[in-house]
C-alpha positions as CSV (number, residue, x, y, z in Angstrom):
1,X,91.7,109.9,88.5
2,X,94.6,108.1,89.6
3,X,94.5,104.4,90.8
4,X,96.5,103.3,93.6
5,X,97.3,99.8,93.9
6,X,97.4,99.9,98.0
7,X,93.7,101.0,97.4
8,X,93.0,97.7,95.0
9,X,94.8,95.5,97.0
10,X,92.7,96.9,100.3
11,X,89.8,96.0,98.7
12,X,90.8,92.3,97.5
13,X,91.7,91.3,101.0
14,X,88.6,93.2,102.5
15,X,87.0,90.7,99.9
16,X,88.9,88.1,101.2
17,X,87.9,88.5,104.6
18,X,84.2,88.9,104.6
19,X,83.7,85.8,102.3
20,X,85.0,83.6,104.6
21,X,82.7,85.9,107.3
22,X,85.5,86.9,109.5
23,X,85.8,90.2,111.6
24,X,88.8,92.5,111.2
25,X,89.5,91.5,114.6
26,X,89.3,88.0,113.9
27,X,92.1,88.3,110.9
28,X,94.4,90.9,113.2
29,X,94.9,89.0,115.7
30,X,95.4,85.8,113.6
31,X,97.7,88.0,111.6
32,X,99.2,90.2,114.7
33,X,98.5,93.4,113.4
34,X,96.4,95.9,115.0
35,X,93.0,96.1,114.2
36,X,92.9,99.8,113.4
37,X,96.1,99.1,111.1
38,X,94.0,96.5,108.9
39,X,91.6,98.3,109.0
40,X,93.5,101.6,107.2
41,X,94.9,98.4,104.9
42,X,91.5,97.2,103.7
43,X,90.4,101.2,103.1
44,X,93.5,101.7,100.8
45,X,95.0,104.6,103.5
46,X,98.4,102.4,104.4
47,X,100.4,100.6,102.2
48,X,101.3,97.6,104.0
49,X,105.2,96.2,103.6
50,X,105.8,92.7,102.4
51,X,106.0,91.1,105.5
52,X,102.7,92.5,106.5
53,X,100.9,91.5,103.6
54,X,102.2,88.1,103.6
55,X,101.0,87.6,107.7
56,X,97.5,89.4,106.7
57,X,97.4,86.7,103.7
58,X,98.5,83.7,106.2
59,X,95.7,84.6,108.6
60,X,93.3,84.6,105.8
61,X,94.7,81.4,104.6
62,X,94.8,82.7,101.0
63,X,98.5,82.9,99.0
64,X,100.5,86.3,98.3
65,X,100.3,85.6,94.7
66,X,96.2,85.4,94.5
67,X,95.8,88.5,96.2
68,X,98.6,89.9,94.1
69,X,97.2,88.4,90.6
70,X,93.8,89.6,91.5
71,X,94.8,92.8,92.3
72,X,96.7,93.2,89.5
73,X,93.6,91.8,87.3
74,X,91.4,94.4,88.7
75,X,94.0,97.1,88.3
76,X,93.8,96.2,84.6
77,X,89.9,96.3,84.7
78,X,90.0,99.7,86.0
79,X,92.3,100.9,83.9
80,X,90.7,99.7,80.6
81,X,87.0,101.3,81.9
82,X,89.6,104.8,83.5
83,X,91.0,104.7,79.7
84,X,87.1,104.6,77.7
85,X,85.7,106.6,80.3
86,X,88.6,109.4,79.2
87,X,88.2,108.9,75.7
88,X,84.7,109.5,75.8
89,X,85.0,112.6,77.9
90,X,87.7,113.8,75.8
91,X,89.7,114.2,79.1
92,X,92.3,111.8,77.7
93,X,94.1,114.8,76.2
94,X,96.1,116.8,79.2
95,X,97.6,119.2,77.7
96,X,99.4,122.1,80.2
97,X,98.3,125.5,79.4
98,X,101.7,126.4,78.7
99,X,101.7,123.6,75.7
100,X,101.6,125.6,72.3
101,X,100.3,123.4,69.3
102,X,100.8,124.4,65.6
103,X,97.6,123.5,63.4
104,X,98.6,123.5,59.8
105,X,94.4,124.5,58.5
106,X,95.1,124.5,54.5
107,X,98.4,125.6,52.8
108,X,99.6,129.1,53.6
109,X,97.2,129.2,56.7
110,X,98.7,128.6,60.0
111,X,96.6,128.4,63.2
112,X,98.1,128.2,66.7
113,X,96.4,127.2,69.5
114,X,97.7,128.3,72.8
């Protein structure tokens, strides 16, 4: 599973919003972006520009750089629970089936595992 940081930061602002108990139309037009566009922001779908994300941020009164540490501290939560959930599946090993891996098994005795 990959994690998309549009998709974290979507969520952070969607937080954002509803604490302070705002509608997405109430932040779009503050921020004078479409509603529908937010709204594909907030789900993770579009990854907003710069500029956008600094109006979306003025309208909910809250700096670039929160949004952007918190992002980034959740992206690091996921990532460390991503990591142990992979390790514990064993799904932390991709190999391609094309990969060929000599086993050395005892001396003399090869084993290759295609």
């Amino acid at each position: 599973m990959a994690l998309l940081l549009r998709e974290v930061i979507g969520e952070v602002l969607r937080r954002a919003r509803t604490s302070q108990g705002r509608t997405l139309r109430e932040v779009s037009d503050s921020a004078r972006v479409s509603l529908g566009y937010l709204s594909e922001v907030e789900r993770g779908r579009k990854e907003a520009s710069s500029e956008l994300l600094g109006a979306i941020c003025s309208a909910l009164e809250v700096p670039l750089s929160r949004v952007l540490s918190d992002a980034g501290e959740r992206m690091s939560r996921l990532e460390r629970a991503l990591d142990r959930t992979e390790v514990v599946s064993g799904a932390a090993t991709n190999i391609d089936a094309s990969t060929k891996v000599v086993i050395p098994s005892r001396p003399g005795i090869v084993m290759a595992v295609a």
